[in-house]
C-alpha positions as a Python dict, from the first residue, in 0.01 Angstrom:
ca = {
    (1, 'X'): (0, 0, 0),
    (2, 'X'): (153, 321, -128),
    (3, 'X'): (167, 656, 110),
    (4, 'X'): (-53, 898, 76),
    (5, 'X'): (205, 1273, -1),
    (6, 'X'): (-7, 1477, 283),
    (7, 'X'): (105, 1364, 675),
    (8, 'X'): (-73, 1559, 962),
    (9, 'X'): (155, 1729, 1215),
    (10, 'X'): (207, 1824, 1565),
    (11, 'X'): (-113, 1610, 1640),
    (12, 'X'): (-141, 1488, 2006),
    (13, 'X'): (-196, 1152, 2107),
    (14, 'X'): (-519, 1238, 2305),
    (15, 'X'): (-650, 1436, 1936),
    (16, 'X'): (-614, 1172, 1719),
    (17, 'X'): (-934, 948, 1727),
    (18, 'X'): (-1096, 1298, 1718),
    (19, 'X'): (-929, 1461, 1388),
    (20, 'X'): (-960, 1100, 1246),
    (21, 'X'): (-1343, 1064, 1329),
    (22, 'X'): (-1409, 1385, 1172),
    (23, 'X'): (-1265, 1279, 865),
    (24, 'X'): (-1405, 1053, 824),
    (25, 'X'): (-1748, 1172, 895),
    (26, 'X'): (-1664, 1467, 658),
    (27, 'X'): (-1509, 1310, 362),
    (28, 'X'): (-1658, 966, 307),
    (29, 'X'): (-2038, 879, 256),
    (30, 'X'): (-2195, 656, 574),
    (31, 'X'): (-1875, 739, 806),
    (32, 'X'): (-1972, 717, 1116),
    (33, 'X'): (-1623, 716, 1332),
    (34, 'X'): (-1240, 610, 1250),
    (35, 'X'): (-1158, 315, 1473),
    (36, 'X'): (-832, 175, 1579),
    (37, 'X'): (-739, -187, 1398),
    (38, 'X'): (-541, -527, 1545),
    (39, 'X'): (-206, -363, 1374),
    (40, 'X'): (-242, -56, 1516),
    (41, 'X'): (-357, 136, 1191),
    (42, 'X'): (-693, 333, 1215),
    (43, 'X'): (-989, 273, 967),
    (44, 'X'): (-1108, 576, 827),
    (45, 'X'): (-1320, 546, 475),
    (46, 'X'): (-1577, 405, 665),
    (47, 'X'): (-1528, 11, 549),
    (48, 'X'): (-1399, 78, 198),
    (49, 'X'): (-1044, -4, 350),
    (50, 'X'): (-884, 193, 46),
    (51, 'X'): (-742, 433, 297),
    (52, 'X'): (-598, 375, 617),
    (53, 'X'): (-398, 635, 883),
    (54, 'X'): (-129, 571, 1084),
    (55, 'X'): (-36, 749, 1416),
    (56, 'X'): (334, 821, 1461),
    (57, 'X'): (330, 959, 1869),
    (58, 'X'): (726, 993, 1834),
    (59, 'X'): (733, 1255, 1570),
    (60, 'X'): (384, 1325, 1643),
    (61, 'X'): (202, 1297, 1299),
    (62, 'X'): (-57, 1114, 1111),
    (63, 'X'): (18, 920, 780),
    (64, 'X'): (-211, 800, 535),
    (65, 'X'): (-190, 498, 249),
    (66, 'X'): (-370, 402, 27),
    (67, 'X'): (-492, 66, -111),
    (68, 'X'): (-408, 132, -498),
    (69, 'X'): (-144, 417, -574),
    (70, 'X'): (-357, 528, -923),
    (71, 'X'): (-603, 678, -609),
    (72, 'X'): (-318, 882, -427),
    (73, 'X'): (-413, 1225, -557),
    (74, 'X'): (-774, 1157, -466),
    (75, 'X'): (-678, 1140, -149),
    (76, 'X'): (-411, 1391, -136),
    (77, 'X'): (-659, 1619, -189),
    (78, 'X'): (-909, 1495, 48),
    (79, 'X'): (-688, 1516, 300),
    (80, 'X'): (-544, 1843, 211),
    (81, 'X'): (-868, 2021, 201),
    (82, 'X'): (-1002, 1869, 498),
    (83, 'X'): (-634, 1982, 684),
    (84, 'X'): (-676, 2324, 529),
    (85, 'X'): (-1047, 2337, 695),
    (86, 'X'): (-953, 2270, 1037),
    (87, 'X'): (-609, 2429, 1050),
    (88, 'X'): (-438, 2140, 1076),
    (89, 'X'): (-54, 2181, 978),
    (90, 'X'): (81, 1910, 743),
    (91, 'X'): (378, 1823, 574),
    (92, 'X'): (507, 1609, 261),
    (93, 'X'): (508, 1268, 410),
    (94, 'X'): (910, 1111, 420),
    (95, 'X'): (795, 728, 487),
    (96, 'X'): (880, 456, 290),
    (97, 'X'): (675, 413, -17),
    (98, 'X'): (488, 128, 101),
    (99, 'X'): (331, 1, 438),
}
């Protein structure tokens, strides 16, 4: 699964289910609330499990991948607009290019 470009920063531990729940209330149809999976990952496109999020408490931050990489920019910009929205800083995402 390819990394999304767009990681969340400077989010703290105790914010993340929150910013994660409202994305995924706001940007995908039926989402109800992100939830926390067996390896630590968070659902977040309500089932579809074409995008997942990652919290990284040492650095702080949020990453994203994505099932197929031809969907990146789709979610790039969902991301992006829903970080712009909330004034949530972010920065180009360093991880490896797949999880």
């Amino acid at each position: 699964m390819p990394y999304c470009r767009t990681q969340f920063k400077l989010v703290k531990p105790e914010q993340v289910e929150n910013v994660l729940t409202s994305l995924t209330q706001e940007c995908f149809v039926g989402g109800q609330a992100a939830y926390q999976l067996d390896d630590g990952s968070f659902s977040v496109d309500a089932g579809e499990n074409d995008i997942r999020a990652i919290y990284d408490e040492e650095n702080a931050a949020i990453t994203f991948f994505c099932r197929y990489q031809r969907d990146m920019n789709f979610y790039d910009k969902k991301l992006m607009a829903f970080a712009t929205k909330h004034c949530i800083d972010t920065k180009p995402c360093t991880a490896s290019s797949e999880y």
